[in-house]
C-alpha positions, 0 to 999 in steps of 0.5 A: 905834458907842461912844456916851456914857452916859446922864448923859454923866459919870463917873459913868455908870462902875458903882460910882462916885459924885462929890460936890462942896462949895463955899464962894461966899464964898471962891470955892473948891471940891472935888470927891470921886470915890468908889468904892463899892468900893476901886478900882485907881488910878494917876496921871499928873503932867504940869505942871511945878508940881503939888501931890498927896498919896498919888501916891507911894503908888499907884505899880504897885510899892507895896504900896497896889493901890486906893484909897478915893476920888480928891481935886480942890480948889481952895486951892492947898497949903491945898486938900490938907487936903481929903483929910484931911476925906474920909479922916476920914469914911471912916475912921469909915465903916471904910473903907479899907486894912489888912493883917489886919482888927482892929477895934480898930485904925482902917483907913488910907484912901487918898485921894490927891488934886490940887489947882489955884490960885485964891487970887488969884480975890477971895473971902475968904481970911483964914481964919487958921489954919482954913482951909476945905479938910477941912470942904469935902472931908467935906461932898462926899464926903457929898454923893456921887452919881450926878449932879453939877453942871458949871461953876461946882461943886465944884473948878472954882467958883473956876477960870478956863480961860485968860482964861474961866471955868474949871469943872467937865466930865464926859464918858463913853463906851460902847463896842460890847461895854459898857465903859464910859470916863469923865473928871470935870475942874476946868479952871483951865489957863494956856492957852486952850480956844478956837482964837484968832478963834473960838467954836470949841473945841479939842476941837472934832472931838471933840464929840458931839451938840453937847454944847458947843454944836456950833461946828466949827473954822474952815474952813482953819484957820491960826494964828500958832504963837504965838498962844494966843488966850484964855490967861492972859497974864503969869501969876504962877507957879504961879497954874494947872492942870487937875486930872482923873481918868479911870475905866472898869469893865474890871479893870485891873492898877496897871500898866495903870492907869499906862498909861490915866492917861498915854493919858488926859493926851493930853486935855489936848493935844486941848483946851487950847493951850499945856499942861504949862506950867511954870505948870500943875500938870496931874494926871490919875488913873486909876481901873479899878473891876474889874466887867468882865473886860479881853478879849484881847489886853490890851495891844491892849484897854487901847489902845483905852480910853486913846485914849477915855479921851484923848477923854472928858478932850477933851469934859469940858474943853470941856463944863466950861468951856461950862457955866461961860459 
């Protein structure tokens, strides 16, 4: 029986390591996830108003196959900038893409990158022309490591899940033959994580070991298809989103990387009520860090990591937002 890692996090995936920074008194964050090696990646948009970098770039037919490390910030477009701060550090660590190796000519780092809305959540942020998001983002991908804080960190610092705290969630999952599925969230959606009436979350069935706190789903559950319980109510545009990335160690192609960040994305159905809105700019990506052969048949085997891959983002919106309370 597949059963979480031992950290139940991302960074339970060999090879990956997740840093995070935080400024309390602009209430924001970012959180970096980075390969020890250069990792296949692929994204999956599904909000209707998401802000990326470099998304373009890691499309299964461009030139680009892997990336360097994955961006999540808070600030909104000023939270891109993040990228540019772990891309400078890279960069000087000579890490990152070339054609031919010269080493008199800098390497171009791949860091494609996501971003959430938490301007409006207080804090100072009359930050004039400095704002704070490439400082934020070397200083997390400096402080990359196995283990990571949840809730209240990184990307997720300034975040709100609905009407609740939002946060940072991490969960993992191994299977019988030792793949290895894992997802790290900021959760600052529109919509609710909870069933209206109730303690439960959405994820509920999906929980293991009680590891967001074991309430079930109300028994006969019924509910008023346009009650969204503990969502955000008359929302200012584009004051959203769930940001997230998902990994395994099976070697994965571009193309069926492609595949696992769109299975993944059914996450966010399975925790979160509404989702996709106009008002959220949902991403997720998908990184294969290539240490175990995918068994065959393929297409049968990448099915089976996307639906845990789908499970895991489940439990890290539930396990972010409960460690956030």
């Amino acid at each position: 029986m597949a059963k979480p890692g031992k950290r139940n996090a991302i960074t339970d995936v060999p090879g990956l390591r997740v840093g995070q920074a935080e400024d309390a008194s602009v209430r924001t964050g970012v959180t970096v996830i980075l390969p020890d090696e250069r990792a296949v990646c692929a994204v999956d948009v599904r909000g209707g108003g998401p802000g990326t970098r470099e998304t373009d770039a890691i499309q299964p037919h461009t030139l680009v196959e892997a990336v360097d490390a994955v961006g999540l910030s808070g600030g909104s477009s000023y939270g891109l900038a993040a990228a540019d701060g772990v891309a400078g550090w890279l960069g000087a660590q000579r890490k990152g893409f070339e054609l031919f190796s010269q080493p008199d000519i800098p390497v171009s780092p791949v860091v494609p990158a996501a971003i959430l809305y938490d301007l409006a959540n207080g804090g100072e942020k009359q930050w004039g022309e400095t704002p704070p998001y490439a400082g934020l983002g070397r200083d997390a991908v400096k402080a990359a490591a196995a283990e990571f804080a949840l809730g209240r960190a990184g990307a997720g610092f300034g975040a709100s899940a609905g009407s609740l705290p939002g946060g940072i969630g991490s969960a993992s999952i191994v299977t019988d033959e030792g793949y290895t599925v894992g997802a790290v969230v900021a959760v600052n959606c529109f919509g609710s994580v909870q069933v209206p009436g109730s303690d439960a979350y959405w994820a509920a069935p999906y929980e293991i070991d009680g590891e967001f706190g074991g309430v079930p789903m109300p028994p006969h559950t019924a509910f008023d298809p346009e009650d969204w319980g503990a969502a955000k109510f008359n929302p200012a545009p584009g004051t959203n989103t769930t940001i997230a990335a998902v990994a395994t160690d099976a070697r994965l192609s571009p193309a069926d990387a492609k595949r696992l960040a769109q299975m993944a994305s059914a996450g966010f159905a399975r925790a979160i009520r509404p989702v996709f809105t106009p008002l959220d700019g949902d991403v997720v990506f998908a990184l294969s860090t290539g240490a175990r052969e995918l068994a065959q048949p393929t297409a049968f085997s990448l099915a089976r990591l996307g639906s845990l891959a789908a499970d895991c983002l489940a439990r890290a919106i539930a396990r972010g937002v409960h460690a956030a309370r």
